[in-house]
DOTIDO-673957 format. One line per 3 residues: their letters; for each residue x, y, z of N, C-alpha, C. Coordinates in steps of 0.05 Angstrom, whole numbers, plus 5000, padded with zeros to 4 digits. Atoms other than C-alpha are relative to their C-alpha. Example, Ala and Ser with C-alpha at 12.3 -4.5 7.8 and 13.67 -1.06 7.14 Angstrom:
// residues 2
AS	5018,4976,5000,5246,4910,5156,5018,5024,5000; 4984,4976,4999,5273,4979,5143,4985,5022,5014
***
This chain:
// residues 370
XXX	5020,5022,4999,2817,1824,7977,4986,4999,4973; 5008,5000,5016,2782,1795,7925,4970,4993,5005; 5031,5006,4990,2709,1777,7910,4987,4991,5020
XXX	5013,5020,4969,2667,1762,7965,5028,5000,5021; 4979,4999,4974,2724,1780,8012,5022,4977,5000; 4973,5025,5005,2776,1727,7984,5017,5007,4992
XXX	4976,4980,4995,2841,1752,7996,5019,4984,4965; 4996,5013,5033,2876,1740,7917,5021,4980,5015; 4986,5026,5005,2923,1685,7910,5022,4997,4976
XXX	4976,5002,5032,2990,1674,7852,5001,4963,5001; 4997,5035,5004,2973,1595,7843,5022,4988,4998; 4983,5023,5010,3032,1571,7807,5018,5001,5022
XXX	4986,5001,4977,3066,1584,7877,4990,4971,5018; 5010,5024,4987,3019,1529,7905,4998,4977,4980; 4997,5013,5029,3030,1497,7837,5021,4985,5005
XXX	4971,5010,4990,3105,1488,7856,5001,4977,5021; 5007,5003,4979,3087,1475,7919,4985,4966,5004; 5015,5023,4998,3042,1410,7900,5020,4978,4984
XXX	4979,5012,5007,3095,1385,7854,5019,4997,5016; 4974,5013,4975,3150,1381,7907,4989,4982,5015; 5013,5020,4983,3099,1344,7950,5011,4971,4993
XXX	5009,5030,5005,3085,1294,7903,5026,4986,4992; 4974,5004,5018,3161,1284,7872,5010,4997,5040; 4988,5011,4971,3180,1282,7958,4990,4970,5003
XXX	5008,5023,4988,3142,1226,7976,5010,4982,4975; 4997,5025,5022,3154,1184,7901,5038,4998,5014; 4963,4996,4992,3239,1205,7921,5006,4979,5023
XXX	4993,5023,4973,3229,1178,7993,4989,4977,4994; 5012,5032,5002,3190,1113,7973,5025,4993,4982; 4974,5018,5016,3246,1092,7915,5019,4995,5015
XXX	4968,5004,4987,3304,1108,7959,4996,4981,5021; 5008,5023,4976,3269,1063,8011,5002,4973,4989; 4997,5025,5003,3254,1002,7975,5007,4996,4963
XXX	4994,5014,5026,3290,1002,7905,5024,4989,5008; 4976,5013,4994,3347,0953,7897,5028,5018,4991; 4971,4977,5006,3422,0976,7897,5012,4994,4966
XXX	4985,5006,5019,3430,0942,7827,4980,5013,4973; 5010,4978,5009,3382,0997,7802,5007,5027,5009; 4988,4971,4995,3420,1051,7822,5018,5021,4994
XXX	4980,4987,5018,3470,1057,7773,4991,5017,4971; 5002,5007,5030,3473,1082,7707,4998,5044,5002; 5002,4976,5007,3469,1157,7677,4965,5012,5002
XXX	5030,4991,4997,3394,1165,7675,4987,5004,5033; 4999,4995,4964,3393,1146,7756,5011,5029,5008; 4985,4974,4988,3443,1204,7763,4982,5020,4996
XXX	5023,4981,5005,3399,1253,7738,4977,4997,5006; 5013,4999,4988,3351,1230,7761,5004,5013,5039; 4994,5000,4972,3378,1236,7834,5004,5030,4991
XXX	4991,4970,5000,3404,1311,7811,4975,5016,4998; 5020,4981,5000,3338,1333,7797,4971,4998,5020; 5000,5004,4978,3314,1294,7858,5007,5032,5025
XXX	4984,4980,4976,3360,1347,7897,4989,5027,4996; 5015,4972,4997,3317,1404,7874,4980,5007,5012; 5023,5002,4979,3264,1382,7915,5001,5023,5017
XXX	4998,4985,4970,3284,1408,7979,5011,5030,4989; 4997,4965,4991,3313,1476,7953,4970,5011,4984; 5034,4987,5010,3242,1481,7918,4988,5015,5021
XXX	5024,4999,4975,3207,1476,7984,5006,5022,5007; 4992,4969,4997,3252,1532,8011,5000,5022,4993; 5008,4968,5017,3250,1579,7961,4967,5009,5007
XXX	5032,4998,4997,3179,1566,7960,4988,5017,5025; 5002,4998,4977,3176,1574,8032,5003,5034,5013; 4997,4979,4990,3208,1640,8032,4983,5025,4980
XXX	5025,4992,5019,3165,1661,7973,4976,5013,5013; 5026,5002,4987,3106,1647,8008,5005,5026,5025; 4998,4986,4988,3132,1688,8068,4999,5019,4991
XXX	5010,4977,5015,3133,1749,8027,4970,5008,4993; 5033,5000,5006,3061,1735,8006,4985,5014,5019; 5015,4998,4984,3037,1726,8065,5004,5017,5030
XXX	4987,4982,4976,3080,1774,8114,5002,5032,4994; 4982,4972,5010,3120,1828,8077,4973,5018,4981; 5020,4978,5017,3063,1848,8024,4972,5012,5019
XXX	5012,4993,4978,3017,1859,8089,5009,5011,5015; 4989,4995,4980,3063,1883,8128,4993,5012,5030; 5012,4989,4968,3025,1929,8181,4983,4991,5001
XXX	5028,5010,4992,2962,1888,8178,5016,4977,5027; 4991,5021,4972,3012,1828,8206,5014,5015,5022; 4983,4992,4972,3053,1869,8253,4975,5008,5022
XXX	5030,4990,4985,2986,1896,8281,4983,4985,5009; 5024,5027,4982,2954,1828,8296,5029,4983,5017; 4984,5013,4973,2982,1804,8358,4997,4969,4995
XXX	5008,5030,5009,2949,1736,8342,5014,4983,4980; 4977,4998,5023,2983,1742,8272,5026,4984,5010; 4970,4995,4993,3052,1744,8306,5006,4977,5014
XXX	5005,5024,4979,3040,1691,8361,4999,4978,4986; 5007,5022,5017,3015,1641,8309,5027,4998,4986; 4973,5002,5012,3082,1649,8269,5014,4993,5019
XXX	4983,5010,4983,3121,1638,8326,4996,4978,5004; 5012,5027,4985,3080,1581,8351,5004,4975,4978; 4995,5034,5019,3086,1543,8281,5031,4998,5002
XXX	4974,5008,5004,3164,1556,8277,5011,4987,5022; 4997,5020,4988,3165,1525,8340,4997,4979,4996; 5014,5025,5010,3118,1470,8324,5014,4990,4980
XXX	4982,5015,5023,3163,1453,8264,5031,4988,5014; 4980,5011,4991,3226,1450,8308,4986,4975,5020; 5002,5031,4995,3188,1397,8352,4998,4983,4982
XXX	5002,5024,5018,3166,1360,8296,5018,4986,4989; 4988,5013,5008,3228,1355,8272,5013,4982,5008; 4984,5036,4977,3265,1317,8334,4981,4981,5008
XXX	5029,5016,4994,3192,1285,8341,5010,4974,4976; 4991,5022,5020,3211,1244,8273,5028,4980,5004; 4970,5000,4999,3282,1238,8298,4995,4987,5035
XXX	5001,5015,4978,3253,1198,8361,5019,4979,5012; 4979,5026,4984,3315,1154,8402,4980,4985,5013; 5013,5025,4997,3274,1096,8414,5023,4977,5017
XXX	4975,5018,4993,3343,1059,8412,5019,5010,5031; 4991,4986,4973,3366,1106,8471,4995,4990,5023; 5017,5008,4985,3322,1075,8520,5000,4971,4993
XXX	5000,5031,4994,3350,1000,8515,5026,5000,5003; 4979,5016,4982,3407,0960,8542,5023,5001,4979; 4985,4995,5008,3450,0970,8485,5020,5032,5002
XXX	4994,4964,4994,3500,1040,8495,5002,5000,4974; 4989,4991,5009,3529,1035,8430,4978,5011,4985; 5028,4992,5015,3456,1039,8396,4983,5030,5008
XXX	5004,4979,4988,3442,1085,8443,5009,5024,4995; 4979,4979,5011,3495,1137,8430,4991,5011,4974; 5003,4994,5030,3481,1127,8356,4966,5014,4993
XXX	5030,4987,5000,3402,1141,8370,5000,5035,5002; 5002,4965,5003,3424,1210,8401,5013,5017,4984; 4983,4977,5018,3469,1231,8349,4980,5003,4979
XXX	5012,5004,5026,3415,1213,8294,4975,5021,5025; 5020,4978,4994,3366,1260,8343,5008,5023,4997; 4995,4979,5000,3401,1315,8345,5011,5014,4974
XXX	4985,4993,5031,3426,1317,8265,4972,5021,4989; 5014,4977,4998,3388,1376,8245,4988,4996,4968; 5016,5012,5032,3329,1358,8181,4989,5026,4997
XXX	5006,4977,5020,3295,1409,8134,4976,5012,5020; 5019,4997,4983,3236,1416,8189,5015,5024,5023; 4985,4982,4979,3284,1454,8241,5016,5019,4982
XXX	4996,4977,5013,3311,1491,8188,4988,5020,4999; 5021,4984,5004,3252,1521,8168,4997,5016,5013; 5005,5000,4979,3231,1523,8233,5017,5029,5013
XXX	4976,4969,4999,3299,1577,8250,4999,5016,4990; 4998,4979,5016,3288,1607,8195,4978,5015,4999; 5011,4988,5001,3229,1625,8198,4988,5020,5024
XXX	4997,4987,4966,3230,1647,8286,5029,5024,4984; 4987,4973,5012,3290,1701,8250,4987,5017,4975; 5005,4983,5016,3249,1720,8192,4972,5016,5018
XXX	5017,4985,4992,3194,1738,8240,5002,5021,5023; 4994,4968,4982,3233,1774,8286,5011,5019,4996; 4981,4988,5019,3269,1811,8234,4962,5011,4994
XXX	5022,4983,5005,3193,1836,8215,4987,5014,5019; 4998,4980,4972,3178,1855,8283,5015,5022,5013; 4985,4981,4998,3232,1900,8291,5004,5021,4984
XXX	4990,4985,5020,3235,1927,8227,4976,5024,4995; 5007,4981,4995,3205,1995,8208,4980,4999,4972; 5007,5007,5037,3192,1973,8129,4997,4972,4995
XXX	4997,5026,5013,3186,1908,8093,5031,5002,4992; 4973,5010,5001,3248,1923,8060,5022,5009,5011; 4977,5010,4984,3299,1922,8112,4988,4971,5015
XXX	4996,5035,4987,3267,1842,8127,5006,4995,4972; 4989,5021,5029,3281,1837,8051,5031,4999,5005; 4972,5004,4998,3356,1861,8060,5010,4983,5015
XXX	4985,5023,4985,3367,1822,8117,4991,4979,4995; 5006,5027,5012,3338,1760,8082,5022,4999,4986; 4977,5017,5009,3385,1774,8035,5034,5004,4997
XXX	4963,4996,4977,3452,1791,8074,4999,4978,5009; 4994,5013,4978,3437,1740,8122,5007,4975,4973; 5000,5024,5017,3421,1688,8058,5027,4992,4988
XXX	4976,5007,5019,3476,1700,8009,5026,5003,5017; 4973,5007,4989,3533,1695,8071,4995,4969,5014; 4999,5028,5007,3497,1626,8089,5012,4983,4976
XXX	4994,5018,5024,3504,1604,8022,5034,5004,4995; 4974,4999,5012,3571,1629,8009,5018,4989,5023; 4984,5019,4983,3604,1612,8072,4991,4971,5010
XXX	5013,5037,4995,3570,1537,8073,5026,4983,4999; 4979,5007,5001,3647,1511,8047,5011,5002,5033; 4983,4988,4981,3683,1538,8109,4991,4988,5024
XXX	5008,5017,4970,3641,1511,8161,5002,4975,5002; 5009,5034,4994,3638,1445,8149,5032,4989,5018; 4985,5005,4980,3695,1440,8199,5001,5007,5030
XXX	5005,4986,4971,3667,1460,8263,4996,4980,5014; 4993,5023,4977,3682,1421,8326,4972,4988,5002; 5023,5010,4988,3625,1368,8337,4996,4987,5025
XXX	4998,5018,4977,3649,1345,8407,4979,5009,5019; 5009,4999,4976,3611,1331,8465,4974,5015,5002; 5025,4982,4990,3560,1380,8490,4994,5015,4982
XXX	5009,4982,5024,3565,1423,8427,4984,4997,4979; 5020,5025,5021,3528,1362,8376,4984,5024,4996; 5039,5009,4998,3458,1384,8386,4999,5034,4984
XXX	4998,4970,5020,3477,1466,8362,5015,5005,4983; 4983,4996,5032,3542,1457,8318,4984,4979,4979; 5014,5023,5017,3495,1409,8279,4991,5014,4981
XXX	5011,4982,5015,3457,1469,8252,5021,5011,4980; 4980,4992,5022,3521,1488,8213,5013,4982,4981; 4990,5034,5024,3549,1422,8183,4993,4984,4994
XXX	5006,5026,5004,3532,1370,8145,5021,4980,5016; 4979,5019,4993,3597,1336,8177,4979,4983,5024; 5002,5015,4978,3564,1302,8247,4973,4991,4980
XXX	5018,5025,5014,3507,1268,8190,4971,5025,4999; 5031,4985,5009,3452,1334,8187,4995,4997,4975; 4998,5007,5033,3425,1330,8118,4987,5028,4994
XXX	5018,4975,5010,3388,1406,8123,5015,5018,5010; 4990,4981,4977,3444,1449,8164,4996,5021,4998; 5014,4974,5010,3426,1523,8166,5022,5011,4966
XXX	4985,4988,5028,3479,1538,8116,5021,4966,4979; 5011,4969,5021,3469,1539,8057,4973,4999,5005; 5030,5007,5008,3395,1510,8065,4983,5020,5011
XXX	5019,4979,4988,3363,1568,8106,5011,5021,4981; 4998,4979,5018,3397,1611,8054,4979,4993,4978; 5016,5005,5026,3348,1580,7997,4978,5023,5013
XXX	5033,4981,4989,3284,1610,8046,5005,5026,5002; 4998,4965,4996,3319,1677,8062,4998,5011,4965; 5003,4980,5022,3335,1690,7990,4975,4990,4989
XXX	5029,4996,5015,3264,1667,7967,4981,5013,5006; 5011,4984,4994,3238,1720,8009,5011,5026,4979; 4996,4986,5021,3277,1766,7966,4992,4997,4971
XXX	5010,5007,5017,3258,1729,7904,4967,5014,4989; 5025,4985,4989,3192,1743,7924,4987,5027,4992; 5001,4968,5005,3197,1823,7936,5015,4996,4969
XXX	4996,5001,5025,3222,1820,7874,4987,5006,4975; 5024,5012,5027,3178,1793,7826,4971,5000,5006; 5027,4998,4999,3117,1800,7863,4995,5030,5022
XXX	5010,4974,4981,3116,1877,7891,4978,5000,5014; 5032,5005,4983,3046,1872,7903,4985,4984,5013; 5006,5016,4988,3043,1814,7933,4982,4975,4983
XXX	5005,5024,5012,2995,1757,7910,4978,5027,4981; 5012,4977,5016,2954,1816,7877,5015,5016,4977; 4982,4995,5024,3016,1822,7824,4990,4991,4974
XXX	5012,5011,5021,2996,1812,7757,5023,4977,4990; 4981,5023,5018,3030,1757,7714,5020,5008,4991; 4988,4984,5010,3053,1804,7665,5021,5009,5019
XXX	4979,4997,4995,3096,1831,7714,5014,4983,5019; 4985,5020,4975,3115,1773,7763,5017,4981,4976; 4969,5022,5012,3141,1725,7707,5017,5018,4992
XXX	4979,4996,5008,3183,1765,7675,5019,5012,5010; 4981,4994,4974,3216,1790,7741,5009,4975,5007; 4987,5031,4991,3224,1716,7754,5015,4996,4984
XXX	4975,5001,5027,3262,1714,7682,5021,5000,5012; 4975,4979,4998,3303,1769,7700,5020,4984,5030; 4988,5008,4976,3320,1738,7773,5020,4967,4994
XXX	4989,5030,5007,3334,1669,7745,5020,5001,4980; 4974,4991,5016,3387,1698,7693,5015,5006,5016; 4970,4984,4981,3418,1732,7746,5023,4986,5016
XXX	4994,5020,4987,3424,1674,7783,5017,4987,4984; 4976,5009,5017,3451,1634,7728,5024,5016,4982; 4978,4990,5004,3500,1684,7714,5017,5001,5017
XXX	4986,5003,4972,3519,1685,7783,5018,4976,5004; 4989,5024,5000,3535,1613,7779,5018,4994,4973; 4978,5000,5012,3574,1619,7718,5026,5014,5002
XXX	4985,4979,5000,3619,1676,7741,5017,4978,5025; 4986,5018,4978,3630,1628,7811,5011,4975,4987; 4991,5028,5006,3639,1561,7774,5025,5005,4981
XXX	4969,4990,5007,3696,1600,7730,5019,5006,5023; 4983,4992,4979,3735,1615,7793,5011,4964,5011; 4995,5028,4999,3732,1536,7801,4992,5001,5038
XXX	5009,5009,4979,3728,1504,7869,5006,5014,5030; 4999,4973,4980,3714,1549,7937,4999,4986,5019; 5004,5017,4978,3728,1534,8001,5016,4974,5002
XXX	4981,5017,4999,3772,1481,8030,4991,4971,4989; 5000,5029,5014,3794,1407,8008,4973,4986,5017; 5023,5016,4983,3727,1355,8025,4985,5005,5010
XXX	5023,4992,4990,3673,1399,8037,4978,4989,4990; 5023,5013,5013,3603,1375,8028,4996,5004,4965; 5005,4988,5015,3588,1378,7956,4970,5019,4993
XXX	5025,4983,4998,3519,1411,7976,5014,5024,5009; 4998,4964,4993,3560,1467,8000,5018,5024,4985; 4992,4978,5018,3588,1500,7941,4986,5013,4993
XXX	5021,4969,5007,3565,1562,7925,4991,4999,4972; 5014,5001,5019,3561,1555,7857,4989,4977,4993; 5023,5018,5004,3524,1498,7859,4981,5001,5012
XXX	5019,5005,4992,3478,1513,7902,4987,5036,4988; 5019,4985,5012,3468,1578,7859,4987,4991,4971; 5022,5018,5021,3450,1531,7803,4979,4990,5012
XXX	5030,5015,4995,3400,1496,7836,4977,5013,5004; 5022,4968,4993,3368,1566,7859,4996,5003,4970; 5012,4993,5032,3373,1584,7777,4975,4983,4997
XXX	5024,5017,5014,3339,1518,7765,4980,5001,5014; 5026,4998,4989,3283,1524,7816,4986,5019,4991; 5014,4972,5023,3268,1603,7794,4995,4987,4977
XXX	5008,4995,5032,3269,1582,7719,4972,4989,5007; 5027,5019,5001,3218,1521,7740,4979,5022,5010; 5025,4982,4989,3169,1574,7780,4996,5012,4977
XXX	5004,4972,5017,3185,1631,7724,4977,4977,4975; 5012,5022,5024,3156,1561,7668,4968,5008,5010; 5029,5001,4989,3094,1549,7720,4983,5034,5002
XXX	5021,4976,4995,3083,1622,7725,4984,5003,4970; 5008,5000,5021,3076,1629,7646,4968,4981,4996; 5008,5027,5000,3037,1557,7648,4963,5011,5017
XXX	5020,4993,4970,2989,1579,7714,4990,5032,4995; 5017,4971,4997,2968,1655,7683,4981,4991,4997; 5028,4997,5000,2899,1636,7657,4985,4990,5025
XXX	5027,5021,4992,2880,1593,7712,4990,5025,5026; 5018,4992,4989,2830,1625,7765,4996,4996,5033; 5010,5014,4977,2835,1579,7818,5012,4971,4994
XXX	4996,5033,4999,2853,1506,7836,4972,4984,5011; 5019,5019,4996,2811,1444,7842,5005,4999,5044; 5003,5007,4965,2786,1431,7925,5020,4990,5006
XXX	4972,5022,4995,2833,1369,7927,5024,5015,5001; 4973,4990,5007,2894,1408,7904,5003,5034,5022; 4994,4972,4983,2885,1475,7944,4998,4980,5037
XXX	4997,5012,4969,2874,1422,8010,5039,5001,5004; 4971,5019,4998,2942,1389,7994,5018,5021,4999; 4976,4982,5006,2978,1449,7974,5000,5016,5031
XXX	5004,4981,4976,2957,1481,8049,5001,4979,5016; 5001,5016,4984,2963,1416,8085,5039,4985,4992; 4965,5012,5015,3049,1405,8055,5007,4993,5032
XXX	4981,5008,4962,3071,1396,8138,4978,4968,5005; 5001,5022,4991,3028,1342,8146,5005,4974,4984; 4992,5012,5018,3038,1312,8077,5031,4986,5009
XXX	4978,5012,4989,3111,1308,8098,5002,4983,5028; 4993,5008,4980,3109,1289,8165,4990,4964,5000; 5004,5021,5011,3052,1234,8144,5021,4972,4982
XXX	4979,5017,5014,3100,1201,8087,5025,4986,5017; 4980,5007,4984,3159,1198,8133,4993,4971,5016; 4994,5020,4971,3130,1165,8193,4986,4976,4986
XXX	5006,5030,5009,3099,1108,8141,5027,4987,4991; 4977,5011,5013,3169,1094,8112,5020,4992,5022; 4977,5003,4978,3218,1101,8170,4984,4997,5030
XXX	5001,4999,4969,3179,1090,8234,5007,4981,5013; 4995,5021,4974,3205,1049,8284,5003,4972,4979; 5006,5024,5016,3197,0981,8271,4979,4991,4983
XXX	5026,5002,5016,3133,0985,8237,4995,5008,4973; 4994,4977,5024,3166,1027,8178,4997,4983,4977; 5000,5020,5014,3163,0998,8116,5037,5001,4986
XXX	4968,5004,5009,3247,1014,8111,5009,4968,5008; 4993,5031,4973,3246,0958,8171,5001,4979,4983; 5023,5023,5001,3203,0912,8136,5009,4990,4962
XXX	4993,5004,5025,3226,0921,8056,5026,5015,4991; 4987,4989,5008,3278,0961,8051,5016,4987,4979; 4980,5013,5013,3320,0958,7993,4991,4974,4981
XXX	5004,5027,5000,3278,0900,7964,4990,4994,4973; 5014,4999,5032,3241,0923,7896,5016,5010,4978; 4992,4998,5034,3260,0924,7828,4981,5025,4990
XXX	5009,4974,5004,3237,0993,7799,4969,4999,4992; 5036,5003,5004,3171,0971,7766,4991,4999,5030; 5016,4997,4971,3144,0949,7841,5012,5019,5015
XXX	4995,4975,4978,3179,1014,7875,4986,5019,4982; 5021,4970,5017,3143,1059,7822,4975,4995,5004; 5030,5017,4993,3077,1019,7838,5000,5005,5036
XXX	5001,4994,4982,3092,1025,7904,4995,5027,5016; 4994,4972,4995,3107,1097,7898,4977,5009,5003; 5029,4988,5010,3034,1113,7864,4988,4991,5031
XXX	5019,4996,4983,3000,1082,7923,5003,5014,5026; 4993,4976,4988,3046,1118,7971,4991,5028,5006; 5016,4969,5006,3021,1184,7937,4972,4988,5016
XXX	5031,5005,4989,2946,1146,7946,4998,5008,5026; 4995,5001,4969,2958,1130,8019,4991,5028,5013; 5002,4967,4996,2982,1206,8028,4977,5014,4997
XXX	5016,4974,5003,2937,1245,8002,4965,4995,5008; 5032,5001,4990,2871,1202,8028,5005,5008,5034; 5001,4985,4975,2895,1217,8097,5010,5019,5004
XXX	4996,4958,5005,2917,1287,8079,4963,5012,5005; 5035,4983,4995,2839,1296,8070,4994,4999,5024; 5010,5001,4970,2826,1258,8137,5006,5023,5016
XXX	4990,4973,4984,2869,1309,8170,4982,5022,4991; 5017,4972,5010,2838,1363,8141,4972,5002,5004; 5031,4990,4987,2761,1353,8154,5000,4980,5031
XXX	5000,5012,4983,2784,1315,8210,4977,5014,5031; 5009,4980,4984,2739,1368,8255,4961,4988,4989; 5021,5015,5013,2677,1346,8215,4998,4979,4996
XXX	4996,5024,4994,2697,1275,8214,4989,4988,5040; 4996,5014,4975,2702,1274,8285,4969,5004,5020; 5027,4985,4999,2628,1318,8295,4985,4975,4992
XXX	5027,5019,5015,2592,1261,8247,5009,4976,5025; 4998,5021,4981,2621,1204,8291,4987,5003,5028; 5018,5000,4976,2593,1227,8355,4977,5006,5000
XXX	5028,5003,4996,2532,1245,8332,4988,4971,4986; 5007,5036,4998,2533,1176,8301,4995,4977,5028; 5003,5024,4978,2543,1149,8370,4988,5007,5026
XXX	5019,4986,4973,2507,1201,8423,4978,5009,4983; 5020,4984,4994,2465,1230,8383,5004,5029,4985; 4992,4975,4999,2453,1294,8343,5001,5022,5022
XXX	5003,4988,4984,2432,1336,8400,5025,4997,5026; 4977,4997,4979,2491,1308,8450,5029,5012,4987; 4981,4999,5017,2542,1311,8396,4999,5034,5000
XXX	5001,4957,5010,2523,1392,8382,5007,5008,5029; 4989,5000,4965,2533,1394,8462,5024,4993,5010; 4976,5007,4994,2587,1362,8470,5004,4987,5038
X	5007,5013,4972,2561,1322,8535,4997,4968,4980
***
C-alpha cells in the first residue's frame, strides 16, 4: 500500500487501457457510417490492421491486469471469500452482457427465416463471453492452486495451445444443438471473439504480466520496461521463426487464426505497452476523468455498442454506411463526447440519484430513504 493506504498502481497499464477505449468506439463509429467508396486504398488497410490490435490490446491488458490484481496478492485474494465471489459474479455478468447485446428481437416475429438468423447471431460468441470464460478458468485455476505460479503456467499452457491450435479448429461441426458451444471455438458459424486464439491473448498476458511486473503494481519501471523489451523480442522472434515455416494449419482457415500472426500482433501490443511504460515512468497519477474511464472500460463498451447497433433505434439502422470520412470522423469525436459524459453519469450515478430525491422529498426524506 501506498500513502494514506492507497494500494500503488503501474499507470501506463490504464494508459493502454484508455487508448483502446477511445480507438474502440472511433473503429466502431467509422465502420458504421463511412461509405464503401472510402474503404479502399493502402492507407485504409493499415489502417484497419492496426484497428485489429484493438481487441488483442484489451486482452492482453485484461490478463495483465489479472496478475495485478490477483496473482501479486495472491493469499490476500484467495482469503477473501468476498474477493472470490465478486470475480465469479463479474465473469458471469460479462457472459450475460454479452448475449444481452446479442438480443433476438427478430426471433419473436412472424418471419422464421429472420428468426433463425436472430438465433444464430445470439449465440456467435463476442469478446465479452470470452473474457468472461476466461476469466471463470483463470479464477478457478487460482483457487486450486497452491502458488501463483502454477495459475501463471497454466495461463500459459492453456494460452499458447489456444493460439497455436486456432488453424485446426476452425472445422468443427456447427449443426443443430451444438451452435451455441462449438461457437466458442470457430470463427466459422460468424463468432468474431472464439476462445481460440482470443482467450489465448488474456491467458498469455497473465504471464506477460508475472513477467515483467514480479512485484506486482509496486514494480519499479526500471525493471518492468525492460522485461517488457525482453518479452516483446521474444515474441517477435517467435513470429519470425513461425512465419519462416510459412502457412500452418489447413487450406481456408480464418486468417485471425494463424499463429504467427497472431504472435505479431501480441509483439506489437507488448512493444506499444513496453513505449507507454517508458512514456508513463514520471507520471504519479492520472487526471479524475481518465482514472473514471479507465475503471469504468465495461460500461464504455457496452454504452458505445448499444448507441450504434441497437435495434431499430441504432444509428447502423438509421445511417449506416452513409458518411464521407470528414462527417464519420466528426461523428466519431462526438461519439467519444456522448461516451464518456455518460461514462461519468454511470459512475456518480449513486450521488446523482441521492441529489434528485432530495431535490424532490427533501433532504431529510432523501437521507431516509422514505
Amino acid at each position: 500500500m501506498g500513502a494514506g493506504g492507497v494500494r500503488a498502481r503501474i499507470w501506463f497499464v490504464d494508459v493502454v487501457r484508455l487508448i483502446a477505449s477511445l480507438q474502440m468506439i472511433n473503429g466502431h463509429t467509422l465502420e458504421v457510417l463511412l461509405i464503401d467508396a472510402a474503404r479502399d486504398g493502402v492507407i485504409y488497410e493499415r489502417y484497419q490492421w492496426v484497428r485489429g490490435l484493438v481487441s488483442v490490446a484489451f486482452l492482453t491488458v485484461a490478463g495483465i491486469a489479472f496478475h495485478l490484481a490477483t496473482l501479486a496478492r495472491f493469499e490476500a485474494h484467495r482469503s477473501s471469500r468476498e474477493e472470490v465471489t465478486r470475480r465469479f459474479r463479474r465473469a458471469g455478468v460479462l457472459l450475460l452482457l454479452g448475449y444481452f447485446l446479442r438480443f433476438p428481437g427478430a426471433a419473436f416475429g412472424d418471419d422464421p427465416v429472420a428468426a433463425a438468423r436472430a438465433w444464430q447471431a445470439f449465440f456467435q460468441v463476442d469478446v465479452l463471453q470470452t473474457i468472461g470464460v476466461t476469466l471463470f478458468l483463470l479464477e478457478v485455476a487460482t483457487v486450486l492452486a497452491r502458488r501463483p505460479g502454477q495459475v501463471v503456467a497454466f495461463a500459459g499452457a492453456v494460452g499458447a495451445l489456444l493460439v497455436g491450435a486456432a488453424p485446426w479448429l476452425q472445422g468443427v461441426g456447427l449443426e443443430g444443438a451444438r451452435y451455441p458451444f462449438a461457437s466458442y471455438l470457430t470463427h466459422a458459424g460468424g463468432s468474431q471473439f472464439p476462445l481460440l486464439p482470443w482467450a489465448g491473448f488474456m491467458l498469455l498476458g497473465v504471464v506477460v504480466g508475472a513477467v515483467a511486473m514480479p512485484d506486482g503494481a509496486r514494480t519499479a519501471s526500471r525493471v518492468a520496461v525492460p522485461r517488457l523489451a525482453a518479452v516483446a523480442l521474444a515474441l517477435a522472434l517467435g513470429y519470425l521463426g513461425l512465419d519462416a515455416l510459412g502457412p500452418l494449419g489447413p487450406a481456408g482457415a480464418h486468417p485471425a487464426t494463424a499463429p504467427a500472426f497472431s504472435l505479431l500482433r501480441l509483439a506489437t501490443v507488448v512493444g506499444v505497452v513496453t513505449a507507454l511504460g517508458v512514456l508513463c515512468a514520471p507520471l504519479r497519477g492520472l487526471p479524475r476523468l481518465l482514472r473514471i474511464l479507465s475503471a469504468e472500460t465495461l460500461f464504455v463498451y457496452v454504452f458505445h455498442l448499444w448507441v450504434l447497433y441497437a435495434g431499430v433505434t441504432g444509428i447502423q439502422v438509421r445511417w449506416g454506411r452513409s458518411l464521407s470520412l470528414g462527417p464519420s470522423l466528426a461523428a466519431s469525436a462526438s461519439m467519444i463526447a456522448l461516451t464518456v459524459t455518460a461514462t461519468l453519469l454511470w459512475h456518480h450515478r449513486a450521488r446523482l440519484l441521492q441529489a434528485a430525491r432530495a431535490h424532490l422529498l427533501g433532504p431529510s426524506e432523501a437521507r431516509t430513504g422514505s
